[in-house]
C-alpha positions as CSV (number, residue, x, y, z in Angstrom):
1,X,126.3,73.5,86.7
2,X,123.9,75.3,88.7
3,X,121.4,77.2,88.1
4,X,118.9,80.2,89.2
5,X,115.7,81.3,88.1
6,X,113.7,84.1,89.0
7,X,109.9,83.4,89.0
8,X,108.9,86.0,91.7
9,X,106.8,88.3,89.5
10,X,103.6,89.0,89.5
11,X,103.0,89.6,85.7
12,X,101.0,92.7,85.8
13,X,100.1,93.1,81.9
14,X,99.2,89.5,81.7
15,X,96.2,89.9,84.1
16,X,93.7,88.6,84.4
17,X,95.6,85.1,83.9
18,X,97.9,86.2,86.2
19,X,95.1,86.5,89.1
20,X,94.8,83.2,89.6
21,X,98.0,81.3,87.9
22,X,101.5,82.4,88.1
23,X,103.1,83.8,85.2
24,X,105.8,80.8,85.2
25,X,102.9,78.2,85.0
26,X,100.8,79.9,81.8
27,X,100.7,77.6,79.1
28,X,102.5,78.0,75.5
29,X,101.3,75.3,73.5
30,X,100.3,73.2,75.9
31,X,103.5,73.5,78.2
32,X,103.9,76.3,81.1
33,X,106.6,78.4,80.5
34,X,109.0,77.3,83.0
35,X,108.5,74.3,82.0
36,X,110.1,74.5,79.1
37,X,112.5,76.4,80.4
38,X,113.6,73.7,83.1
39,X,113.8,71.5,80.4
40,X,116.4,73.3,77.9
41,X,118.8,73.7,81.1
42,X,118.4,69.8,81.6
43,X,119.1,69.5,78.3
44,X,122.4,71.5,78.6
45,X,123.3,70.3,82.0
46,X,122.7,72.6,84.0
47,X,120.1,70.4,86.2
48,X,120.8,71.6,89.8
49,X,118.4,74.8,90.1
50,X,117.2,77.4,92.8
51,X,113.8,79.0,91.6
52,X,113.4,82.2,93.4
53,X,109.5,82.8,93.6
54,X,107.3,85.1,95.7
55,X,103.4,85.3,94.0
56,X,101.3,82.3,94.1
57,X,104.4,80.3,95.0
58,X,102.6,77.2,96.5
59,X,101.3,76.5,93.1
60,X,104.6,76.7,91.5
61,X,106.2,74.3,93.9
62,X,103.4,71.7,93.9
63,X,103.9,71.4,90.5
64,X,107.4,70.6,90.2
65,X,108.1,69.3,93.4
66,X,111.5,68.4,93.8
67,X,112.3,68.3,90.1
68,X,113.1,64.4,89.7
69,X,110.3,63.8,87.3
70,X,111.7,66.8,85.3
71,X,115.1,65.5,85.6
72,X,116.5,68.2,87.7
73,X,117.1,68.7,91.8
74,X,115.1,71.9,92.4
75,X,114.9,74.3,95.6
76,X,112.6,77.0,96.6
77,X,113.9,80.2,97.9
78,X,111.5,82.8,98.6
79,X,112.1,86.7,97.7
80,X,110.0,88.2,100.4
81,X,110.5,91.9,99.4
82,X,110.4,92.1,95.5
83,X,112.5,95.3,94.9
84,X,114.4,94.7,92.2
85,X,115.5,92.1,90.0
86,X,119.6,92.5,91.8
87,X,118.2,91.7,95.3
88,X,116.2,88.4,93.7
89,X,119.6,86.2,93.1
90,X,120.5,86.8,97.1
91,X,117.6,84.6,98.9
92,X,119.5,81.5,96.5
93,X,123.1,82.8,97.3
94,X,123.5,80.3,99.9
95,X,122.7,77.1,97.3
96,X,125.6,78.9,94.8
97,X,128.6,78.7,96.6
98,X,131.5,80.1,95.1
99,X,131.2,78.5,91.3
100,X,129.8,80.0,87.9
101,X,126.5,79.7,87.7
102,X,123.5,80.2,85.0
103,X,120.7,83.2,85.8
104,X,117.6,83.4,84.1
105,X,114.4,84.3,84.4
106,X,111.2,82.4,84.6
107,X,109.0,84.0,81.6
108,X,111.8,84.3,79.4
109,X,111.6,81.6,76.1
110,X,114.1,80.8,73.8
111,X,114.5,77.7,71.2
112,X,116.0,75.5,73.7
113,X,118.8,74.9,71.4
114,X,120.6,78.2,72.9
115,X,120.9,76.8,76.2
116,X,123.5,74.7,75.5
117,X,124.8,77.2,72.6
118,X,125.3,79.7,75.9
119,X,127.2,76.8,78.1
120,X,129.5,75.8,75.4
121,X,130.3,79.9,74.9
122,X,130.9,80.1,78.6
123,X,133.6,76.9,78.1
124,X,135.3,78.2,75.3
125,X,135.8,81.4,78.2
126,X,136.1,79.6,81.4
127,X,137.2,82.4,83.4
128,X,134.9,85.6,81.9
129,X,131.0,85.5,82.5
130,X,128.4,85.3,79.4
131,X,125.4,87.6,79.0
132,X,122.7,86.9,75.9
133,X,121.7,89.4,73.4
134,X,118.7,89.4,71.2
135,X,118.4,91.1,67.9
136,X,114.9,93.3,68.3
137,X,113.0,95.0,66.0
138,X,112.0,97.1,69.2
139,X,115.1,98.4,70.8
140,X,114.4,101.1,72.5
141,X,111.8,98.7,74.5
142,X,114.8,96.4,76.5
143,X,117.9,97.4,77.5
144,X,120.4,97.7,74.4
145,X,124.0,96.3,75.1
146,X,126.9,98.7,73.8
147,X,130.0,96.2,73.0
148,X,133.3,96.5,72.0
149,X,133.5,92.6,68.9
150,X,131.7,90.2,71.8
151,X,132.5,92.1,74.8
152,X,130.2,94.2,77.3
153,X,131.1,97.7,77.3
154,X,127.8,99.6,78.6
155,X,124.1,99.0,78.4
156,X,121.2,101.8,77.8
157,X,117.7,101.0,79.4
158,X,114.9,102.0,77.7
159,X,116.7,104.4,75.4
160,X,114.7,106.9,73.8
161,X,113.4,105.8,69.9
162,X,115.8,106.5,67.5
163,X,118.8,107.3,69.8
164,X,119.8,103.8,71.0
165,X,123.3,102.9,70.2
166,X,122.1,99.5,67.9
167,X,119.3,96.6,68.1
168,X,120.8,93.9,70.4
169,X,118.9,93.9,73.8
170,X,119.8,92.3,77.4
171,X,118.1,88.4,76.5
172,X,118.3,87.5,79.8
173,X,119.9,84.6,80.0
174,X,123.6,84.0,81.4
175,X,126.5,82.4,83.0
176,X,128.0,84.7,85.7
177,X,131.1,84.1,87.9
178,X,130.4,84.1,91.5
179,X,132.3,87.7,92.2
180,X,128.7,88.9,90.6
181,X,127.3,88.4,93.5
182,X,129.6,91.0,95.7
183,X,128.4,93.4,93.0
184,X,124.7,92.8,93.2
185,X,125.1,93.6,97.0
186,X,126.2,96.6,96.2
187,X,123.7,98.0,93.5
188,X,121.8,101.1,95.0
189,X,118.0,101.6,93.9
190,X,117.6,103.0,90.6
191,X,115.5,106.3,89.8
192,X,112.1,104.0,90.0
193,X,113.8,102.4,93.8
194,X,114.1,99.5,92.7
195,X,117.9,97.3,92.8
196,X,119.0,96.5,89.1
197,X,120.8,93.5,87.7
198,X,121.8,95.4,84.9
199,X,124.0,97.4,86.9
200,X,125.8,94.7,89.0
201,X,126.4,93.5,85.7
202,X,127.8,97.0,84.4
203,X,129.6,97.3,87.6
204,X,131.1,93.3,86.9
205,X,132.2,94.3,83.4
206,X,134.1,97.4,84.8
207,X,136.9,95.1,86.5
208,X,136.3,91.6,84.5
209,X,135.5,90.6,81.0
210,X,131.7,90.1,80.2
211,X,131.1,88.8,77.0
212,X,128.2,88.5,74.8
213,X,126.0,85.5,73.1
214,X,123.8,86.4,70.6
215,X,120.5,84.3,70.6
216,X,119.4,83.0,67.8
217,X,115.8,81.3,66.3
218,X,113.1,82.5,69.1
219,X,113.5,84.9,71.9
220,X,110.2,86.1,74.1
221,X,109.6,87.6,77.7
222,X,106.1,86.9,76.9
223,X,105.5,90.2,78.8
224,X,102.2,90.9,76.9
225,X,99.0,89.0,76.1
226,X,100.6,89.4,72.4
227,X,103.5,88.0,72.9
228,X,102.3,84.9,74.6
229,X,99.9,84.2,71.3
230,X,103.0,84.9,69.2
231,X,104.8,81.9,71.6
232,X,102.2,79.6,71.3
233,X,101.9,80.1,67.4
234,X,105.5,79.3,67.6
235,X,105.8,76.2,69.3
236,X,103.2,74.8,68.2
237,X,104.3,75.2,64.7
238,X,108.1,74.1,65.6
């Protein structure tokens, strides 16, 4: 299987590391981020990837190269106009062809265990696409899923405290069919002009079935100086 990750972002609230080092490349116990991350979708074959980058891009690609040391093919595609994380998957849409494939994002970390959890769900539903959810103690901080037993239904970003519909969150992570991408072409900019992936993915689950895979052990965007200590304290204690 394929893959696409999303390591364009300049990872504002983690300056000043993020002067200097791209957000993908920061360390958690030892190991940059998409590091880690290249190595769970290995793990769970999904080792042929497109990672879509944009700031300090050169250092990303000098350090994985091709992939082969990491065990995986990897190609560059560059998102010259970050506007949204919808219009990020197109620069790769020529490396997808017309299969499922896995999206993620580059700061996103999960026990690596889930990867392949998240393929075998996608098997077990060959013909439906798989989002991940994340139980958080801070809903009203993501973008809660609505759902219907395991099924997409509607999605709520940033809901005001105390009126979101539950505590499950967008993780993230997923396995879309390629009729995702005819959606994502045509998202319009949301109220802050930026294109959404959350609504291609609403718009997918309007005419196909979207189901939903709950993470499990360790989720983190590491979005915050305090969430990357609370990474590192976790793998280095796991």
């Amino acid at each position: 299987m394929k893959g696409v990750l999303l390591a364009a972002g300049q990872g504002v609230r983690l300056k000043p590391l993020t002067d200097t080092t791209p957000k993908p490349l920061i360390p958690v116990a030892g190991v940059p981020i998409l590091e880690r991350i290249i190595t769970g979708l290995v793990s769970a074959g999904i080792n042929q990837l497109a990672v879509v980058v944009g700031h300090l891009s050169g250092m990303i690609q000098e350090y994985f190269g091709d992939g082969a040391q990491f065990g995986a093919d990897i190609r560059y595609f560059q998102q010259a106009n970050r506007d949204g994380t919808a219009r990020a998957v197109l620069p790769a849409e020529s490396f997808l062809m017309r299969e499922p494939f896995f999206l993620g994002y580059g700061d996103i970390l999960v026990e690596s265990s889930n990867y392949l959890k998240l393929r075998t769900c996608f098997e077990h539903h060959p013909n439906d696409s798989v989002i991940s959810g994340w139980a958080s103690d801070a809903p009203w901080t993501g973008g809660v899923l609505i759902r219907e037993a395991d099924r997409l239904t509607g999605l709520i970003e940033k809901p005001l405290r105390g009126s979101e519909p539950g505590n499950l969150i967008n993780a993230g992570l997923m396995i879309l069919q390629p009729d995702v991408l005819e959606h994502i072409r045509s998202v319009q900019p949301s109220p802050r002009g930026e294109y959404e992936l959350t609504d291609a993915l609403l718009s997918l689950a309007v005419v196909t079935t979207v189901r939903i895979f709950e993470i499990t052990s360790f989720w983190s965007d590491i979005g915050t100086h305090e969430k990357l200590s609370e990474a590192d304290h976790y793998f280095r204690s796991s």
